[in-house]
SESE-21018 format. One line per 8 residues: number of its first residue (from 1); for each residue y, z, x of C-alpha. Coordinates in Angstrom, 2 decimals, m for minus. Layout:
NUM> Y Z X  ... .
end
This chain:
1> 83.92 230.64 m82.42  84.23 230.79 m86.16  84.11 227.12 m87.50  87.41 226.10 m89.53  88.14 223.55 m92.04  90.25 221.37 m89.39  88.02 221.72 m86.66  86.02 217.77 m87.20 .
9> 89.16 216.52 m88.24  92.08 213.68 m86.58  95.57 214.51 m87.12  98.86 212.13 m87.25  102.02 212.69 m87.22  104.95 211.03 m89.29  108.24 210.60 m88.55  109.68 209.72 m91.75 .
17> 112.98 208.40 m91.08  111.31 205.67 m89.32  107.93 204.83 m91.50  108.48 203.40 m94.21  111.94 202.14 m96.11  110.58 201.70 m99.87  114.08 201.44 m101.36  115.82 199.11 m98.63 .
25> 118.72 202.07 m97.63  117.38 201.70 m94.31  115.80 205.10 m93.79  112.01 205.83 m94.07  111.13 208.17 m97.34  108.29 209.82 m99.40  108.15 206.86 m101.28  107.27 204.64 m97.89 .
33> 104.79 207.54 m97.01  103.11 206.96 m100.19  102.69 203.82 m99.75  100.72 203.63 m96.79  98.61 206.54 m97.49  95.73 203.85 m97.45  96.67 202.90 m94.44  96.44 206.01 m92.66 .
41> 92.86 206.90 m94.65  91.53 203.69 m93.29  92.70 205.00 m89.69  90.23 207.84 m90.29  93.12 210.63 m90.46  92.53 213.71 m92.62  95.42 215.69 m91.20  99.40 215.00 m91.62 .
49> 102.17 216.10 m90.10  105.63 215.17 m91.05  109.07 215.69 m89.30  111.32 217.57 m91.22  112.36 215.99 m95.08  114.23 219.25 m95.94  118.09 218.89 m97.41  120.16 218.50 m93.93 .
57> 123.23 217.52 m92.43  121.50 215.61 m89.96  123.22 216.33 m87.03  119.61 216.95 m85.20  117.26 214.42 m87.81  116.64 217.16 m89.99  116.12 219.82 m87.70  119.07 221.16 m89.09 .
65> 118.08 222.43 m92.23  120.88 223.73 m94.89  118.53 224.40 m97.86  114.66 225.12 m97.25  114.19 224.33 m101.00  115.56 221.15 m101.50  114.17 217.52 m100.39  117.46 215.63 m99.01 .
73> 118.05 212.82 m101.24  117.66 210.26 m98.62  113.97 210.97 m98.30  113.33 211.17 m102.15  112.97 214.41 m104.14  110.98 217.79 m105.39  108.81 215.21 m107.88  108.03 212.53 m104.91 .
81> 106.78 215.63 m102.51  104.74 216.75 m105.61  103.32 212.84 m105.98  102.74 212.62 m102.18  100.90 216.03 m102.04  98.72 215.35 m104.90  98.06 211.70 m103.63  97.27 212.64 m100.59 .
89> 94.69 215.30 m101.86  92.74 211.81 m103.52  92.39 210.58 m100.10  91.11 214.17 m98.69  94.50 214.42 m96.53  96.34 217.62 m96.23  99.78 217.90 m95.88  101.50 219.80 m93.23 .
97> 105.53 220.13 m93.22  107.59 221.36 m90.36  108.63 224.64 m90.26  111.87 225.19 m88.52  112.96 229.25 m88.55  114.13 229.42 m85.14  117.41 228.21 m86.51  119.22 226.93 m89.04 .
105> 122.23 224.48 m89.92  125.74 225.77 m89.97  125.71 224.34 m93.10  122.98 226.49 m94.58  125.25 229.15 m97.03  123.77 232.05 m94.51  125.53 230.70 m91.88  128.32 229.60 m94.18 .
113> 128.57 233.76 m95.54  128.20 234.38 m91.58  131.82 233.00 m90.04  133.28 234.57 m92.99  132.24 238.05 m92.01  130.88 238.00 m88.85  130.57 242.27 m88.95  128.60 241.58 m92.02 .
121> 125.50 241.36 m93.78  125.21 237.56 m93.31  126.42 238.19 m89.93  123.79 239.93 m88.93  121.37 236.86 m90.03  122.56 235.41 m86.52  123.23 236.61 m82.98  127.06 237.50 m82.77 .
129> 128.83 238.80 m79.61  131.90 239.21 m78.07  132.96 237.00 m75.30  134.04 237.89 m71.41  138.00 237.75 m71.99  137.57 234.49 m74.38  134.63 233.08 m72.31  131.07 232.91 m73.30 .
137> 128.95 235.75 m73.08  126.42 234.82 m70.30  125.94 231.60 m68.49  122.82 230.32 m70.41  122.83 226.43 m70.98  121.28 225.27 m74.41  118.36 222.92 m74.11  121.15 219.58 m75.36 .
145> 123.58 221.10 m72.99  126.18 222.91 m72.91  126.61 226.54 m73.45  124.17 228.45 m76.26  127.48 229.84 m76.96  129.90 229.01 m79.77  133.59 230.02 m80.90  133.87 231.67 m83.99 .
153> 136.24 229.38 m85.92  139.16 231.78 m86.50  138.24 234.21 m83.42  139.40 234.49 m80.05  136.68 236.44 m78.38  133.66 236.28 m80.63  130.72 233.84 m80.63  127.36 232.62 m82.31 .
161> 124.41 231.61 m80.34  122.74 228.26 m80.36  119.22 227.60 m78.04  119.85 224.20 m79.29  123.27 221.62 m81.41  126.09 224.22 m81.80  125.64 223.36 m85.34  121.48 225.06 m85.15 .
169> 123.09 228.28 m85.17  119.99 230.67 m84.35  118.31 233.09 m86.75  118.11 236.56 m85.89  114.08 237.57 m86.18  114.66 241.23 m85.28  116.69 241.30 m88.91  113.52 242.51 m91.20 .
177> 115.66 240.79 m94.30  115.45 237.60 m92.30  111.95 237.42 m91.66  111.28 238.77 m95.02  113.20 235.54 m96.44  111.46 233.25 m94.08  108.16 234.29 m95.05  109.29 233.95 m98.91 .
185> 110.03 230.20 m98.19  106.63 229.16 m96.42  104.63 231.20 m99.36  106.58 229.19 m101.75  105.30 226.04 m99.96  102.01 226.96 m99.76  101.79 227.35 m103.35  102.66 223.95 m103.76 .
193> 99.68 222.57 m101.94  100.55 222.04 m98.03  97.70 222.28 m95.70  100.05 224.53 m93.93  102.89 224.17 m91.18  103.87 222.84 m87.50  105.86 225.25 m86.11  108.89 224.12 m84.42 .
201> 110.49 225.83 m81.31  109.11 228.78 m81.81  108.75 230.64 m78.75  112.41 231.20 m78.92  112.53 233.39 m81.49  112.25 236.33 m79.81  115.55 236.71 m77.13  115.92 238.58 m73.62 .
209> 118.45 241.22 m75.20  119.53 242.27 m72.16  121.93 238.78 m72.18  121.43 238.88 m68.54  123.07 235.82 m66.73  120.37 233.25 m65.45  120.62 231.79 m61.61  122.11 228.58 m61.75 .
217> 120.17 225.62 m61.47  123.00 222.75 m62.56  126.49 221.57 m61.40  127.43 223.46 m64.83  126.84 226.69 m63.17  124.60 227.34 m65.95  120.62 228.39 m66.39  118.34 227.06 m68.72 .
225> 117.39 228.78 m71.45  113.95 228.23 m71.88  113.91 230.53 m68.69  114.95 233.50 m70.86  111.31 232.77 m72.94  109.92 234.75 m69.83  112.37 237.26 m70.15  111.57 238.38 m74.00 .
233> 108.88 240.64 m74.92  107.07 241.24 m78.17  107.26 238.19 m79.76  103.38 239.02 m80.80  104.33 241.16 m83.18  106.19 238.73 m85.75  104.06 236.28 m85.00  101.09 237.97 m85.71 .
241> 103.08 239.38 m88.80  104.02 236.13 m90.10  99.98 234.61 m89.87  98.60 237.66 m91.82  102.00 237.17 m94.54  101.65 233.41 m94.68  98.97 231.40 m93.68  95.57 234.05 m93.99 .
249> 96.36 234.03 m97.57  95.88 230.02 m98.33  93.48 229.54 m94.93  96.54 227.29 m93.89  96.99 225.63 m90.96  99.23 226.72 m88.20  100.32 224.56 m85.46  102.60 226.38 m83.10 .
257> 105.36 224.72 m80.34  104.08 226.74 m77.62  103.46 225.34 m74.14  102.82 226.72 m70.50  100.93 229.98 m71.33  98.78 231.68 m68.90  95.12 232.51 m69.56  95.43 235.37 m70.78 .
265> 98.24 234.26 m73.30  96.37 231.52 m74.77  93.79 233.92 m75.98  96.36 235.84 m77.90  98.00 232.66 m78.93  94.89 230.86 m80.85  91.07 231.40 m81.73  89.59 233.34 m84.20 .
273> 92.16 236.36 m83.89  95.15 234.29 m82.19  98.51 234.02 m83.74  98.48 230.08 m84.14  95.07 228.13 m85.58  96.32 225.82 m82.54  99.07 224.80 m80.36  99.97 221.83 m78.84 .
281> 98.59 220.73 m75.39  101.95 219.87 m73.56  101.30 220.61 m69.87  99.59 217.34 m69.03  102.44 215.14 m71.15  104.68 217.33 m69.21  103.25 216.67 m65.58  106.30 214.36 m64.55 .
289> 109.01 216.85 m65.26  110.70 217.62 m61.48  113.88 219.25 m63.01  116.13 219.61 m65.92  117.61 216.13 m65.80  116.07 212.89 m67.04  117.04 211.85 m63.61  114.60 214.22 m62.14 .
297> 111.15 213.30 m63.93  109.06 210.81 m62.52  108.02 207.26 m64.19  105.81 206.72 m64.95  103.46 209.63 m65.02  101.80 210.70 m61.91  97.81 210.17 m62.35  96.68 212.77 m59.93 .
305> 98.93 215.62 m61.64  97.77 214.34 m65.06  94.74 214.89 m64.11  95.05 218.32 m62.78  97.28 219.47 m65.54  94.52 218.06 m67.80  91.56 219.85 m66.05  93.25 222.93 m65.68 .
313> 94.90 223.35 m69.17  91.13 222.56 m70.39  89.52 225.55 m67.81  92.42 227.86 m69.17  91.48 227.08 m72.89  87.75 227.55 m72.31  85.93 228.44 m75.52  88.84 230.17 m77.14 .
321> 90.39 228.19 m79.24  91.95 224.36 m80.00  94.93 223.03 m78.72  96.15 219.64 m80.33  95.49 216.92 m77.70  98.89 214.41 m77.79  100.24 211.99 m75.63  103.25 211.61 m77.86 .
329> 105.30 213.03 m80.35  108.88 212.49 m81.46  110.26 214.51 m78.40  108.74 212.33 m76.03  109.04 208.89 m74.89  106.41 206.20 m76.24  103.00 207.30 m74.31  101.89 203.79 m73.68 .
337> 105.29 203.82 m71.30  105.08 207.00 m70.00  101.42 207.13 m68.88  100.71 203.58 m68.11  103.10 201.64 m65.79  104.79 198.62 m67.63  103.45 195.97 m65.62  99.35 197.41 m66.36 .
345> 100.70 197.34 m70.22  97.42 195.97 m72.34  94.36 196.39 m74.59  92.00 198.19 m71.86  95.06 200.57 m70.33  96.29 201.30 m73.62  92.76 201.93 m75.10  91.39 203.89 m71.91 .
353> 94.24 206.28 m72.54  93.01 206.67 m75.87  89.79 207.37 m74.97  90.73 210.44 m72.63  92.52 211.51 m75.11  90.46 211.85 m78.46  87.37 212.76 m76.46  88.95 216.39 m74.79 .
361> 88.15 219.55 m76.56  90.64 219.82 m78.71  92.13 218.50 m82.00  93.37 214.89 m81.71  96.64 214.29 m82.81  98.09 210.59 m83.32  101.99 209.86 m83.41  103.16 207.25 m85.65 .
369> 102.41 203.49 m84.01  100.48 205.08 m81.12  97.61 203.44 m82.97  99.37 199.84 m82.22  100.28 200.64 m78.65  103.92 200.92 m79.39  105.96 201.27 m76.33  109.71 202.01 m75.18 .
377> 112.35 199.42 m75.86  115.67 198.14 m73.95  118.84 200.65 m74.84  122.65 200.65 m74.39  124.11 203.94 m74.60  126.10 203.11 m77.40  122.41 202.41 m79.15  121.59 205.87 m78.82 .
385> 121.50 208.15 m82.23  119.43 211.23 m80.21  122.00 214.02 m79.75  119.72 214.91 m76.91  119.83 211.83 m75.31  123.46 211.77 m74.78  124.08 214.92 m73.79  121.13 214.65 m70.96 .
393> 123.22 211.15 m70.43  126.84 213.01 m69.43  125.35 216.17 m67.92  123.90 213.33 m65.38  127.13 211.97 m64.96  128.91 215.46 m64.16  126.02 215.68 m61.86  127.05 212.90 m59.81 .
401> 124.59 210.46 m60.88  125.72 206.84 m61.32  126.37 205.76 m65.07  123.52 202.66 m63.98  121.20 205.33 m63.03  121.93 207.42 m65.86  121.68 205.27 m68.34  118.44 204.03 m66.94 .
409> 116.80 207.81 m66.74  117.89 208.00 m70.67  116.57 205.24 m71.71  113.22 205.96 m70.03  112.82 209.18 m70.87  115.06 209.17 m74.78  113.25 210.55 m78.09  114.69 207.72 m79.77 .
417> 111.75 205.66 m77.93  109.54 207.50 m80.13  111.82 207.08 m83.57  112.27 203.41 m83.77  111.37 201.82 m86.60  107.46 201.72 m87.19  106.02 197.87 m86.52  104.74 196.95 m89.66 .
425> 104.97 193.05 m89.46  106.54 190.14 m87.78  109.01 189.51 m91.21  112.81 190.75 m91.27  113.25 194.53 m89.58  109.45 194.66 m88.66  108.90 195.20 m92.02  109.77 198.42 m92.26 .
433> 113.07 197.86 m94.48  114.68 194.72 m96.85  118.30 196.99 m95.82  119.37 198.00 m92.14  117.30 199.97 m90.34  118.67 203.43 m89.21  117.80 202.82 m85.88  117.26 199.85 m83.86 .
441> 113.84 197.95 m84.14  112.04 197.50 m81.10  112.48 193.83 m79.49  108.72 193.19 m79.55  107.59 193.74 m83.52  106.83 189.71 m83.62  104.12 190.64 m81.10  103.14 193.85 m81.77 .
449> 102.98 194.89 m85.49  99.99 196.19 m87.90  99.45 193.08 m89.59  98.99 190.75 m86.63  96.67 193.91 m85.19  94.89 194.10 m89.03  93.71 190.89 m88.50  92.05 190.98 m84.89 .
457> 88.79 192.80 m84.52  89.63 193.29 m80.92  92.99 194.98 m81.43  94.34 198.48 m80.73  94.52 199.30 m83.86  91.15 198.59 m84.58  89.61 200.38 m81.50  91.07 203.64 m82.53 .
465> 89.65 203.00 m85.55  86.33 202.78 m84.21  87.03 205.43 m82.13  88.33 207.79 m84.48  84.66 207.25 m86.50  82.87 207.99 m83.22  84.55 211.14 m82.67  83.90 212.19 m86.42 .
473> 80.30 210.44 m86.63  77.13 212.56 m87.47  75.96 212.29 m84.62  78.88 213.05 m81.69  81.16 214.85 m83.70  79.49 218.40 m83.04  79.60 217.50 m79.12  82.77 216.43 m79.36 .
481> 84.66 219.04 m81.40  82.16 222.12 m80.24  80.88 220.84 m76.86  81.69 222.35 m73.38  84.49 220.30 m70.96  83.60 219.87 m67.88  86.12 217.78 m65.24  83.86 215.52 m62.69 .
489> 84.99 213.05 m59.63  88.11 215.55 m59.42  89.13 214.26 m56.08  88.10 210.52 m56.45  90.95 208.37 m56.56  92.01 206.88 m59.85  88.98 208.23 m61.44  89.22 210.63 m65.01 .
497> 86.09 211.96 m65.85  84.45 214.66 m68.12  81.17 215.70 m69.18  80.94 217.33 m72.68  77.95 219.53 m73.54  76.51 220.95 m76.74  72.65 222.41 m77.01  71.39 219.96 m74.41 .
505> 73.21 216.99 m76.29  75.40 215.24 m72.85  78.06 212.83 m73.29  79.99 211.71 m70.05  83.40 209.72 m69.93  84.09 208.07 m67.25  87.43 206.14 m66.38  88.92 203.82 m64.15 .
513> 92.40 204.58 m64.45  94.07 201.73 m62.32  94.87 198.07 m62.22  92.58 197.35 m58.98  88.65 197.76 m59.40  86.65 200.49 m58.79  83.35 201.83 m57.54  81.71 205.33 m57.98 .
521> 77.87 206.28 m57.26  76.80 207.97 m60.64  75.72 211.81 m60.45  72.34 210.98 m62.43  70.67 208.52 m64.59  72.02 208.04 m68.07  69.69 207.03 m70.54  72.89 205.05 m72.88 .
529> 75.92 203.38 m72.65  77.28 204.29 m76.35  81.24 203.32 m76.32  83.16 201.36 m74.03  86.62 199.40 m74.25  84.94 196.22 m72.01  82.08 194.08 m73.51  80.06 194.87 m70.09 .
537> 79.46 197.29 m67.74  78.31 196.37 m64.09  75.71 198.77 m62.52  74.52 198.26 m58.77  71.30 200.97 m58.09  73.46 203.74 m58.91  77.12 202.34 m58.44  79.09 201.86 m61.25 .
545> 81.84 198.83 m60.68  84.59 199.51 m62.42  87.02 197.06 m63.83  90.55 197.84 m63.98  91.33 200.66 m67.06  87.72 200.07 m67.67  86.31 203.08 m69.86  82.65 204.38 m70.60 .
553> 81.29 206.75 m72.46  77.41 207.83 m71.42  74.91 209.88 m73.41  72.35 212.10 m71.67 .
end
């Protein structure tokens, strides 16, 4: 494999409605972001990712975009992303934006052009069709519910499609003018300095044109759409078109939204010749999902089918390429919920996790207050700001689930777990704002904040620290970035455990991933114990005895 710039490096992601407030309106900004750029050096992060800051109605936090061009006043403006760009240079931190071209706002003056004359140029820009006697075309659902399809204001039998909010109308990509424009934009913002882009949703920009109906799977009598995904073909082709137009030109960075690709897709997808420099590694964050309801996943995450989605996604990778390693994001509930059952909540579960995580082949990418051990907090459904959320919340309802149990699946399972305000202190709003925050703070930012954690050497924060400078250290990060994976103790209960190899150079994690103690006969002698999240390890002969969440890392 051909080394890259990013390979050594740790990535983070920002959300930045909820970072930082630095003029007390209540809403994170570029100015916040600025701010803490220190911060995030001192974490040991050379890689950033930030949500969406683009001009936007909002209806989807900015995944709605109206005007590519624009910053929307309530993050800042043109001259703060210049200052946070060239400030975040100083600290050797690249930039990357989200890139959202699977759709658009029906506020962006396309769309606007569009419902005007739908039989005309702008028109074409989208996906227009006539309706079955004034119903929607086909029976697909859109991933917040509800139909993809959407009345033409005006129109009695014509509609616009949406994968996602009716008001994401989605961009046509088999219109050269519209790719031609989309590939404008991200040059344009390239030449200002980015690092490059995460792509957003976009393995749906290429439809099944045949509008086939899907079989039902809901009490909707509707399909899913991400079922169509299957269903299209030669998405390749402007994906591979957009790389050589956009991102071979600046060696930028491109992290695509693609998840549960076969073998043989994955090499097509990234590596030296792949469309993506890297994608994310969803499957094992995934592992809990039963159905299409909230209702339907499990809680908290299943260890043995982590595990196996883990293994396998790493045997399907292989040598060819990087995939981002997460265990959250801002589409996902907090991690420290979701993979670690409330009542084992603490220092060792929270930092084993870690540890499985930023050791994997792959690129390690942090989520705002993951760092902290930020978890999931208490919701009533009139809390909820996630359009997502409530949808999932009513198509439970219709489904015959009971508003207790509904509201209880949502409020495991809701993004805005992930988007409450970040835990800076124990003052007024966690310190994220002097106004009133956007969104609620979670109920625990007394307890758990970054300047309670700042001032404990045996914090979270500070053991991803440390283990952020292991991972990049002269002497692991080769093995680590480059090295082989290799799954071990697959069928030992409560055990997840790797060997990575590079050139004879051996490093073996080994993890008890359970409240109760364990003991496992080691495979060979190791010659050191170089990290652990315990003070001591216990060795008997050959048996290792494990303390609960107890993790260790051997060198050979």
């Amino acid at each position: 494999m051909k080394k890259q710039w990013w390979h050594e490096k740790a990535a983070y992601q920002i959300y930045p409605k909820s970072f930082m407030d630095s003029n007390g309106d209540g809403i994170g900004d570029i100015g916040g972001i600025i701010q803490k750029l220190d911060y995030i050096q001192k974490l040991g992060i050379d890689i950033l990712w930030i949500s969406p800051m683009y001009q936007s109605p909002m209806v989807d936090n900015g995944y709605d975009i109206s005007d590519y061009y624009a910053i929307d006043p309530i993050f800042g403006t043109m001259e703060d992303m210049d200052e946070l760009i060239a400030e975040a240079k100083k600290r050797n931190i690249c930039i990357l934006m989200d890139l959202v071209v699977n759709h658009c706002s029906s506020e962006h003056p396309w769309f606007q052009e569009a419902m005007k004359h739908p039989d005309g140029r702008y028109g074409e820009y989208f996906y227009m069709k006539d309706g079955k006697d004034g119903n929607p075309p086909n029976n697909w659902r859109s991933y917040f519910g509800g139909s993809v399809w959407e009345k033409l204001p005006g129109y009695e039998n014509k509609f616009y499609y949406h994968s996602f909010a009716k008001e994401q109308p989605d961009l046509n990509w088999e219109n050269p003018e519209v790719r031609e424009k989309i590939y404008q934009m991200i040059c344009w913002w390239m030449e200002k300095g980015l690092g490059g882009f995460r792509i957003d949703a976009i393995m749906n920009i290429k439809k099944d044109l045949t509008w086939r109906d899907l079989p039902v799977d809901g009490a909707d009598g509707m399909g899913a759409v991400h079922k169509t995904i299957e269903r299209a073909e030669g998405i390749g082709e402007y994906l591979l078109e957009m790389k050589h137009r956009c991102f071979e030109p600046y060696d930028g960075f491109a992290i695509g939204e693609a998840m549960y690709l076969t073998e043989e897709e994955v090499k097509k997808y990234i590596g030296d010749d792949g469309y993506f420099s890297s994608i994310f590694a969803f499957e094992p964050c995934h592992a809990h999902r039963k159905g299409e309801m909230y209702g339907e996943y499990q809680w908290p995450m299943p260890f043995e089918e982590w595990r196996k989605e883990t293994f396998g996604n790493q045997k399907i990778l292989g040598e060819n390429g990087f995939e981002a390693n997460i265990v959250e994001n801002h589409d996902q509930p907090r991690g420290a919920s979701l993979f670690i059952p409330e009542e084992d909540y603490g220092f060792y579960s929270v930092t084993a996790l870690a540890v499985l995580m930023i050791c994997q082949r792959g690129l390690p990418f942090l989520y705002q207050g993951q760092e902290i051990g930020m978890v999931n907090r208490q919701w009533r459904l009139a809390d909820f700001d996630d359009i997502e959320t409530v949808n999932q919340y009513h198509f439970m309802i219709d489904s015959g689930c009971s508003k207790e149990d509904a509201l209880a699946a949502c409020s495991h399972h809701s993004r805005d777990n992930a988007r409450t305000p970040m835990q800076w202190n124990d003052k007024k709003n966690a310190g994220f704002t002097n106004g009133t925050p956007w969104l609620l703070v979670n109920e625990n930012y007394k307890e758990l904040n970054v300047e309670k954690q700042e001032r404990e050497y045996g914090s979270i924060l500070n053991f991803y620290r440390r283990l952020i400078a292991f991972r990049k250290s002269e002497e692991y990060r080769e093995i680590l970035t480059y090295g082989t994976f290799q799954p071990l103790y697959e069928d030992t209960k409560s055990i997840f455990a790797y060997k990575r190899e590079l050139e004879g150079q051996r490093l073996i994690v080994i993890c008890n991933y359970s409240s109760q103690p364990a003991e496992i006969e080691l495979m060979e002698d190791y010659e050191n114990v170089v990290f652990v999240n315990y003070e001591q390890t216990t060795m008997i002969g050959r048996k290792l005895q494990m303390k609960p969440y107890e993790v260790i890392i051997y060198e050979k």
